[in-house]
C-alpha positions in Angstrom: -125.6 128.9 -33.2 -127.4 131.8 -33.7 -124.8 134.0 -31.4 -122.3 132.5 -34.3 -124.5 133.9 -36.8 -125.1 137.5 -35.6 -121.3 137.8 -34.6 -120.3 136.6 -38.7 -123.0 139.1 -40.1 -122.0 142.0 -37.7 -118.0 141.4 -38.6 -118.7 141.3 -42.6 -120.8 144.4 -41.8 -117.9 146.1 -39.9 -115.7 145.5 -42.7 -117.9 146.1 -45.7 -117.8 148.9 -43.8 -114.3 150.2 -42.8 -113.6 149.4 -46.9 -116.0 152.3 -47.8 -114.5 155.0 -45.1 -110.6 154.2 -46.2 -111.2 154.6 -49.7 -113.9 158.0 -48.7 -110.9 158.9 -46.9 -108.0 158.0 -49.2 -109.9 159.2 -52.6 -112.2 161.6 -51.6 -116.1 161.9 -51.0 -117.0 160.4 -54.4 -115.7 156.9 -53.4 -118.2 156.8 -50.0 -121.3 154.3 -49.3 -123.0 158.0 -48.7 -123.5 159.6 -52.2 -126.7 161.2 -53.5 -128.6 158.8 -56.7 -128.2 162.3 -58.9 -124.9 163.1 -58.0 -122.1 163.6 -60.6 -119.8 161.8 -57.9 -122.3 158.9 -58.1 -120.0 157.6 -61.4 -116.7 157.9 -59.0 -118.8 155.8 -56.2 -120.1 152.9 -58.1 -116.7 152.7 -60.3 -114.8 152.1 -57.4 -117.4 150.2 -56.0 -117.7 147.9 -59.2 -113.8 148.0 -59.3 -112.5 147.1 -56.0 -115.5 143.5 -55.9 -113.8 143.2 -59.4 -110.4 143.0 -59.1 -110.8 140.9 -55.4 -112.8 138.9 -57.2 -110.0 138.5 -59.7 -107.5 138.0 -57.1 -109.2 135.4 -55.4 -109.5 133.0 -58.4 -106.5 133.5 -59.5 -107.0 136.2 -62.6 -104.0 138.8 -64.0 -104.4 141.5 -63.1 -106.3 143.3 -65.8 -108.4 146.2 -64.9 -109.6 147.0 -68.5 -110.8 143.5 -69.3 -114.2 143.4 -67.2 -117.4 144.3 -68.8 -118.2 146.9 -66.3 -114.7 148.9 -67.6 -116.0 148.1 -70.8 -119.7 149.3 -70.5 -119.5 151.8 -67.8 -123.4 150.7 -66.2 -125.4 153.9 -64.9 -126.9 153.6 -61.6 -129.6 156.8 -61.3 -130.0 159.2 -63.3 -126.7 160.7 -63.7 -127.1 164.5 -64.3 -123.7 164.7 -66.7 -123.3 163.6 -70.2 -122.9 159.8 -70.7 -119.6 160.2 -72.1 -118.1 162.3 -69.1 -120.1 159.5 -66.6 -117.8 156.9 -68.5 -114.4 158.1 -67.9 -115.4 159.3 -64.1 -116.8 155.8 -63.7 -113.5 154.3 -65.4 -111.1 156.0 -63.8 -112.4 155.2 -60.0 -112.9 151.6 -61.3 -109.5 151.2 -62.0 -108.4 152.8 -58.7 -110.7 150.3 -57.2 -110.1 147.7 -59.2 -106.0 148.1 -58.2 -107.0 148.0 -54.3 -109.3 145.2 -54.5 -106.7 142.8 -56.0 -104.2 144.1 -53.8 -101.9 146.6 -55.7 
């Protein structure tokens, strides 16, 4: 039982993973797991973070697709202390969250 266990927590680890390096890799550093808290790529990071758990979440139970629709799009949350202006956070955050949001629910 425990084997089970370790083997389930060590896959969802391995792909939680792999989902960070393809999109570091296919959009740059600003989408990685290894950003800086006062980085201006921290808005590109936790877009596309917030995005891509979005839209599979909207995939899975059976949503449109509708990347503008979720609070998060809507709001644009800080994480850190962003060193940019709050408006220029928004609209890196928004546009990574759609490109997140797209690969997360499969487009």
């Amino acid at each position: 039982m425990k084997i089970q266990k370790n083997m389930r927590t060590a896959v969802a680890f391995l792909l939680l993973g792999g989902s960070a390096v393809i999109a570091s890799a296919q959009y740059g550093p600003g989408y990685g797991y290894q950003q800086q808290s006062e980085s201006p790529d921290n808005a590109a990071h936790w877009g596309y973070q917030d995005g891509f758990n979005d839209g599979s979440h909207d995939r899975a139970t059976g949503h449109s697709f509708r990347p503008t629709h979720d609070s998060a799009y809507k709001h644009a949350p800080e994480y850190g202390h962003p060193p940019i202006r709050r408006d220029e956070y928004k609209n890196i955050y928004r546009e990574a969250y759609v490109h997140g949001y797209e690969k997360g629910y499969g487009r």
